[in-house]
N, C-alpha and C positions, 0 to 999 in steps of 0.2 A: 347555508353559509355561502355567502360569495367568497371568491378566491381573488385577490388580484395579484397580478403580475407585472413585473419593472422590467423594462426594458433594461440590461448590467452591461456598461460598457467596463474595459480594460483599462488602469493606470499603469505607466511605466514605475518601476519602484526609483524612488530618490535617494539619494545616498546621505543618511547621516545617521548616525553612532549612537547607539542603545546601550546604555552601560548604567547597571545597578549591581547591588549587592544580593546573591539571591540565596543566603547563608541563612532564613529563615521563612523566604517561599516553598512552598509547597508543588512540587512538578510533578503532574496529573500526565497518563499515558494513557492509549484508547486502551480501555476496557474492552471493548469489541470492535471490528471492524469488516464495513462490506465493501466487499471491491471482488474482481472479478480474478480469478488466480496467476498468477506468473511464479509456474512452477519449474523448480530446476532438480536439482536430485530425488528420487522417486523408491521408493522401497516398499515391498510386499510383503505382509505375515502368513506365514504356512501356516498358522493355526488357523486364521479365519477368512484369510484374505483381503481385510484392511488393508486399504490402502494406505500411506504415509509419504507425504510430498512435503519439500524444504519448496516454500513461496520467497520468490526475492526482494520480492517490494520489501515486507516486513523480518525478513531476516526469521520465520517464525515456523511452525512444522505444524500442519493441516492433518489432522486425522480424518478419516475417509471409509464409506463402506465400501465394498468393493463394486457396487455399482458407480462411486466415485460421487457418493455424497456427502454432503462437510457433514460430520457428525459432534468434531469439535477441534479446540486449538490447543495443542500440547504450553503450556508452559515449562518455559527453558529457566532453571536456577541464576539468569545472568543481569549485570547492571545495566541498567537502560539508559545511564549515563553515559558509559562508555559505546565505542565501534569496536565492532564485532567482523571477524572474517564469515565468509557464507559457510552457512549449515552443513556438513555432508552429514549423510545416512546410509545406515547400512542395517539387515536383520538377521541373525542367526537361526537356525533351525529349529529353535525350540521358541522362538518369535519374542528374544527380546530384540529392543531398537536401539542402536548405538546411534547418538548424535555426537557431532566431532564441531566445537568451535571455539575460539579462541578473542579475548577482546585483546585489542591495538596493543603493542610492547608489555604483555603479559603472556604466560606460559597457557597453551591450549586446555583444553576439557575436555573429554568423553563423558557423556551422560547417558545412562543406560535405562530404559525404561521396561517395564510390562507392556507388551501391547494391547492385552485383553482389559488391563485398566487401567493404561496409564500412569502406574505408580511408577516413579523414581526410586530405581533398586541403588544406584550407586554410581558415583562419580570416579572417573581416572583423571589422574596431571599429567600431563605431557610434558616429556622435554624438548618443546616445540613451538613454536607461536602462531605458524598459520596450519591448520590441518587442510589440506586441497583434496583428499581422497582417502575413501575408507573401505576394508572389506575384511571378513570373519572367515577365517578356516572352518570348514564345517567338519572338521576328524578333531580337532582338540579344541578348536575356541582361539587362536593365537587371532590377536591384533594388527591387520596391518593397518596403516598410518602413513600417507605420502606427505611432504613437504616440501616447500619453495621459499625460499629468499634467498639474500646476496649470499649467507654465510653457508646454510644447511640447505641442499636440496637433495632430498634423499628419501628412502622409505623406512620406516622403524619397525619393530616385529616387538609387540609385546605378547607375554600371557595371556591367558585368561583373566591374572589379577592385576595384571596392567605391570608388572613388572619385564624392564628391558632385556630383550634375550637373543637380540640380533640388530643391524641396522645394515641396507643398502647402499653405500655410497653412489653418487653420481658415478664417481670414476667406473664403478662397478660394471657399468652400460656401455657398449658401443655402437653409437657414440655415444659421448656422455650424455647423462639424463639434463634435461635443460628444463621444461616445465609442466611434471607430471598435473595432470588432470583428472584419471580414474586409476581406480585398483575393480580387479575383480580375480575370484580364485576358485580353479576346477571343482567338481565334486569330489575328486581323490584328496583334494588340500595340498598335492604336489607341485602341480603350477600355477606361477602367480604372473596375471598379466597387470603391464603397467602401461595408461596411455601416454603418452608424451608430447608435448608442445614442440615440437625443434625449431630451432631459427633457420633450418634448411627449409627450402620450398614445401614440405611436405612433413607430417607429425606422422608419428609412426607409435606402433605396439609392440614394445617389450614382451617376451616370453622366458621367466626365470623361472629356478627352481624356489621354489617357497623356505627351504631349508634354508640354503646355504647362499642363496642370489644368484649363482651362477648363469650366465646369458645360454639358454638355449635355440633362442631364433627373433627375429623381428618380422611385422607385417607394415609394409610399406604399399601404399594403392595410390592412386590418383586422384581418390575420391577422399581422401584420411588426409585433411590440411591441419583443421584445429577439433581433434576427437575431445570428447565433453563425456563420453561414458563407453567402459566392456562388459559386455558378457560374454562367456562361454556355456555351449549347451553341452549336451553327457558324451556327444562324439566329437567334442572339440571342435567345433566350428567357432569361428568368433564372427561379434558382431558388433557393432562401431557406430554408436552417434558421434555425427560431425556438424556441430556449431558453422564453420564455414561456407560447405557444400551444399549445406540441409539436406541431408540424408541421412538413414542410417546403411552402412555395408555389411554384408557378410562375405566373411571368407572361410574358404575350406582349414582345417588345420596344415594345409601347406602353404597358405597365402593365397592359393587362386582365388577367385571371386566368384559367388555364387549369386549374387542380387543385389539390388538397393532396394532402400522402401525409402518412397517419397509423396508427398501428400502436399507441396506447398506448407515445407517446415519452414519455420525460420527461426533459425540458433535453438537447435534440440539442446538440452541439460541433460537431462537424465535417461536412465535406459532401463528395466529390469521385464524379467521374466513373469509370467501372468500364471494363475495355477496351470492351466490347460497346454503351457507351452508356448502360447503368442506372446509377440514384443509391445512393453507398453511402455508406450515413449513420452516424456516430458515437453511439448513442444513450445517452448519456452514464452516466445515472442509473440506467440500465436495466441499465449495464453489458454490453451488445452492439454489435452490427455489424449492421446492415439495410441488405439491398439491396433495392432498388423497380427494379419494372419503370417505364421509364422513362413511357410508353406510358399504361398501365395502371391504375399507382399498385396494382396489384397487390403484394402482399410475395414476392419469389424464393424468398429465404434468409436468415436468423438466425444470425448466427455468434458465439459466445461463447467466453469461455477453456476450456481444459480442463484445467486446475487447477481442484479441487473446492471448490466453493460450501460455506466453514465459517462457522457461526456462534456467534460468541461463544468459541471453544474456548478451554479452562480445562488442558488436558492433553494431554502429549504423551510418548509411548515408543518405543523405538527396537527393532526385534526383531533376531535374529543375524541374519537374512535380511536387512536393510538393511531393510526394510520400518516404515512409520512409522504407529504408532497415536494419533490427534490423535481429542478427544470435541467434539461439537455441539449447538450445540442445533435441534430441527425446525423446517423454514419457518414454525411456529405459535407460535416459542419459548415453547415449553412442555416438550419435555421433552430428556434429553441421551442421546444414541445415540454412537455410536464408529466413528471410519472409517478402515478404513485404507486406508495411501496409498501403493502400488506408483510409486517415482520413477524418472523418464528423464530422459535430458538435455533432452527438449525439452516434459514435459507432466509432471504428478502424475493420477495415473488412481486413483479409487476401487476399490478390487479387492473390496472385503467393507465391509459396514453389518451394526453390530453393534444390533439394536434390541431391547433389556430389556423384557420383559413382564413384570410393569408397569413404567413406566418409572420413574425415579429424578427426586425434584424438588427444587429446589435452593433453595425457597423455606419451605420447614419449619426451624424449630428447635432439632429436635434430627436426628440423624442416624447412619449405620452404615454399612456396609462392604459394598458387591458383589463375588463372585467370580466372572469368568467363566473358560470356557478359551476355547483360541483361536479355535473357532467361532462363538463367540459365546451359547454356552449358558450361561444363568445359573446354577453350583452352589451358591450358598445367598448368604446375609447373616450378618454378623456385628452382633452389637452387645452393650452390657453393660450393667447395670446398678449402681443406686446408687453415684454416679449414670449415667447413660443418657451416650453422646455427646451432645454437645452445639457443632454448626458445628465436626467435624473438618475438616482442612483439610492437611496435612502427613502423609505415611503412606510407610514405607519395610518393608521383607522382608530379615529377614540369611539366610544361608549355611543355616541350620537352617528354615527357615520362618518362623519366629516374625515377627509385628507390630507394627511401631512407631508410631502415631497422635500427632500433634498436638491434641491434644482441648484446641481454641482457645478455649474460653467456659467449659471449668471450669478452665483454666488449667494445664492440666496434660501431661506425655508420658509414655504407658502402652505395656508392652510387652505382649500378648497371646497365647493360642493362639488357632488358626482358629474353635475355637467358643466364642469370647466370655470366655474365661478370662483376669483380670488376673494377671502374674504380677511385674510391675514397677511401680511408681511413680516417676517419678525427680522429684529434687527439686535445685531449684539453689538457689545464693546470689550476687546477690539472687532472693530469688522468682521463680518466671517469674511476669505476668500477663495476657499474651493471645499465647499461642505459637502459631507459625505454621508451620513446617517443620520435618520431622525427616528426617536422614538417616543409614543407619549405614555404616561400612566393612567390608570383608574381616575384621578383626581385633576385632568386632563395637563399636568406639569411637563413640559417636553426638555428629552436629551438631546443635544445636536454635539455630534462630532466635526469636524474640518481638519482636513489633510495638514493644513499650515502652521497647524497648533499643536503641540502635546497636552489638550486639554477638552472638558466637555463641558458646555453650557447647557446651561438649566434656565428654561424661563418659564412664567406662569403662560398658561392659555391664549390672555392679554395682551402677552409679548413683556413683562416685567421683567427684567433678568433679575433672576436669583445668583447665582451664583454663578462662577469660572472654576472649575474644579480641575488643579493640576494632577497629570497622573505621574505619580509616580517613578523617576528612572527613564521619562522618555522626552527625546528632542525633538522628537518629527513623529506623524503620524502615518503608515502608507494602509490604504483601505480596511480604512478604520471601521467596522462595521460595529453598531452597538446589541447586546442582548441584555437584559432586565432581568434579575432575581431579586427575589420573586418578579415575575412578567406583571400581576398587576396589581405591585403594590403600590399606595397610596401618597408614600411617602418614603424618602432614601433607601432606594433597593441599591444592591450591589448592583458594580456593572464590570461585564462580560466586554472587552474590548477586543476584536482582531485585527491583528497585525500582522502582514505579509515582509514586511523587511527592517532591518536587518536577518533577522533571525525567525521564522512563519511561527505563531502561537498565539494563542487567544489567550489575555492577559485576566484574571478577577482582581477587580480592585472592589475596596467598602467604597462608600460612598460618600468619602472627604477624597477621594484619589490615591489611599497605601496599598500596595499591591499586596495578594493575598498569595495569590496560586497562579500557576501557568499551566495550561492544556497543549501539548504538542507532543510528536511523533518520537520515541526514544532514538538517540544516537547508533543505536545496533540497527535501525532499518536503512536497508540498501535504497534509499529510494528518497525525493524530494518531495514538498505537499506546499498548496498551498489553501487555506483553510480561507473561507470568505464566509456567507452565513450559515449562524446557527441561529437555533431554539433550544428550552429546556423544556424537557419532560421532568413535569414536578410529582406527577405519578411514580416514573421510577428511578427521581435522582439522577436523571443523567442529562450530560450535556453533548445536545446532536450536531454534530459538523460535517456542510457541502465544499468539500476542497475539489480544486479545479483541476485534481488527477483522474478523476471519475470516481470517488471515494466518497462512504460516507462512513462519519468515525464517530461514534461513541464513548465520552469518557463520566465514570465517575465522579458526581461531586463531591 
């Protein structure tokens, strides 16, 4: 099979207003997704040593062996419609997992799981709406619960049955509590420390009685601006990720200082204890896991996802083998290489880097065509002239070989031979004037998209237009990319439209133009996306998405 490859230039997105009714669409969420972790709260099970990380991109909770590999993704009871505050975690000694979140002007949740299988034992309400920090008494089970807003900022104390049996007030702190971040509590259950955001130079660690809240002392350091996670070990030392600093501190139980551990953090989350007694830290930005020798402050181990590190990808194709060919650009971004991605149920593994001598740049003006095969050897370049391409961007192959280009900047879609021969022009009415996707069928009928239109033309092979098919619900089109369902049918497949703006999601419409379903990211993920091409795998029903976060997203049809 030959592979080819488009050079993918950037559009800026334009601004005009997408407004339908969507009281009878269908709103489709990935099913799966690979992307490489941005973990922030971090919690261990004594039973097995799973690991258990709140990821922020997706707002979503990563089960993990304790070598720290994805083993699977917990589903959270919540609406994907709505925004969600961030995840916290916490595990009690007999290894269930308390997740703590809360959607936008509704009252929180605690949802409690089995670790060993993930069953959902049971939900708590909170009288609360943002939960910011969570930790379990390990002598009875009591619930603490920190929170932040204008009204309530305080810590709650429930039972074990989620009933209210205490609350911290701000006032309760000196100084007052201003913007708690962690909870963490001895192994006696006696004291409970609380981290604190202050609007003073410097964030500091509460040390209360767990009973009654009473202030027994504060830990205030140089190095503690914005603490993100505590723990304490069995002789009371604490120890302190700082988001700010990137560090994490220890200090003696009188406040001195005993070390830092630092590794080129940046913005640590989370913090928790390892079976063995080392610190395994969340390193957020960094998108890893660091364990420290507890000791030592030596670095153990470095654990990251293994789903492969994409950036920027503009493209993606599916082989017979199931195997998926997604383009990057180098950690220098600078130039685009091609990788394909051997999937399992529990990892996407790089099997082959396809890297073009010389490479291809996306930042020229005018532009042509690479052929590779499957090895990755480059068989030549296409291009034409009078005029040259100009920002292609849309490129399909029918049954016979022949080329079809979106040639977005002279406005035009040419059918070509492999060495640069125009043998088509096609022309619509009205005019295209900055086309963006071409795609043809089995029966060689071409779809063309263009930015300037909320619409897709259809013309035979001959250049006959068929039809102007309005899509439904939209004014403007921004990198309209087209996908085919069925890919090669004969006649009227649905089409797979995406759109980056107003709103990023790949639209289904039948194929008079009624929308059917929309594919995009739920409103609970902390994170933006923007979706450019797909494929379907008609083997197993899903629809594969290269968004330009380094992501590739999976959704059900």
């Amino acid at each position: 099979m030959v592979l080819l490859i488009l050079t993918v230039f950037s559009l800026f997105a334009l601004f005009f207003p997408l407004v339908y009714n969507d009281a009878t669409i269908d709103i489709h969420y990935p099913s799966r997704l690979l992307s490489y972790w941005i973990p922030t709260d971090i919690a261990i099970s004594p039973i097995n040593q799973h690991i258990f990380i709140a990821d922020m991109s997706f707002n979503r909770i990563l089960h993990l062996s304790s070598e720290a590999i994805y083993i699977s993704t917990l589903i959270l009871p919540i609406e994907q419609s709505k925004s969600y505050s961030s995840v916290k975690l916490t595990i009690d000694l007999v290894g269930y997992l308390y997740v703590a979140t809360g959607a936008n002007g509704s009252f929180a949740t605690i949802y409690i799981y089995r670790t060993t299988d993930e069953q959902l034992i049971k939900n708590i309400s909170l009288a609360l709406y943002i939960p910011v920090a969570l930790t379990i008494s390990p002598i009875n089970g009591d619930i603490y619960v920190a929170t932040t807003d204008n009204e309530d900022t305080s810590v709650y104390v429930l039972n074990k049955n989620g009933q209210q049996v205490n609350k911290f007030n701000a006032s309760n702190f000196l100084p007052p509590l201003n913007q708690p971040t962690a909870l963490t509590i001895d192994e006696t259950g006696e004291r409970l420390y609380v981290a604190d955001r202050n609007d003073a130079s410097t964030g500091r660690i509460f040390l209360v009685n767990s009973q009654t809240g009473k202030q027994l002392q504060s830990y205030i350091n140089s190095n503690i601006y914005r603490p993100t996670a505590v723990v304490v070990d069995a002789d009371l030392n604490v120890y302190v990720a700082d988001m700010a600093t990137n560090c994490i501190v220890a200090l003696m139980p009188n406040g001195t200082l005993i070390r830092t551990y630092t590794n080129s953090l940046y913005s640590p989350q989370g913090l928790t204890f390892a079976a063995d007694g080392n610190l395994l830290l969340s390193d957020t930005l960094n998108t890893r896991l660091v364990l420290f020798d507890v000791i030592t402050a030596k670095v153990l181990q470095v654990y990251s996802s293994n789903d492969p590190v994409l950036i920027a990808p503009r493209l993606v194709a599916l082989h017979n083998s199931g195997d998926i060919y997604v383009n990057s650009l180098t950690d220098d971004i600078a130039y685009n290489i091609l990788k394909k991605l051997t999937i399992t149920n529990s990892s996407a593994n790089v099997t082959q880097i396809i890297n073009p001598t010389p490479h291809f740049d996306a930042d020229v003006p005018y532009g042509y065509i690479h052929i590779f095969s499957p090895n990755g050897t480059e068989q030549g370049r296409i291009y034409t002239t009078d005029p040259p391409l100009r920002n292609p961007h849309g490129i399909a192959v029918d049954l016979q070989g022949n080329l079809y280009v979106a040639d977005s900047s002279n406005a035009r879609v040419i059918k070509l031979l492999i060495n640069g021969t125009i043998i088509q022009n096609y022309k619509t009415i009205p005019p295209l004037e900055y086309v963006y996707d071409v795609k043809v069928r089995n029966d060689g009928v071409l779809d063309i998209s263009d930015i300037h239109c909320a619409c897709i033309y259809q013309l035979t092979n001959d250049g006959k237009q068929l039809a102007v098919i309005q899509l439904q619900g939209q004014a403007y089109l921004v990198n309209p990319f087209i996908t085919l369902f069925p890919s090669a049918a004969s006649s009227n497949p649905d089409l797979l439209v995406t759109i980056t703006y107003p709103s990023p999601q790949i639209n289904h419409y039948s194929p008079n133009g009624i929308l059917m379903a929309t594919y995009t990211i739920p409103k609970s993920a902390s994170t933006s996306w923007t979706p450019y091409a797909s494929v379907i795998d008609e083997k197993r029903r899903c629809l594969i998405v290269a968004e330009s976060g380094g992501r590739v997203m999976f959704f059900d049809l």
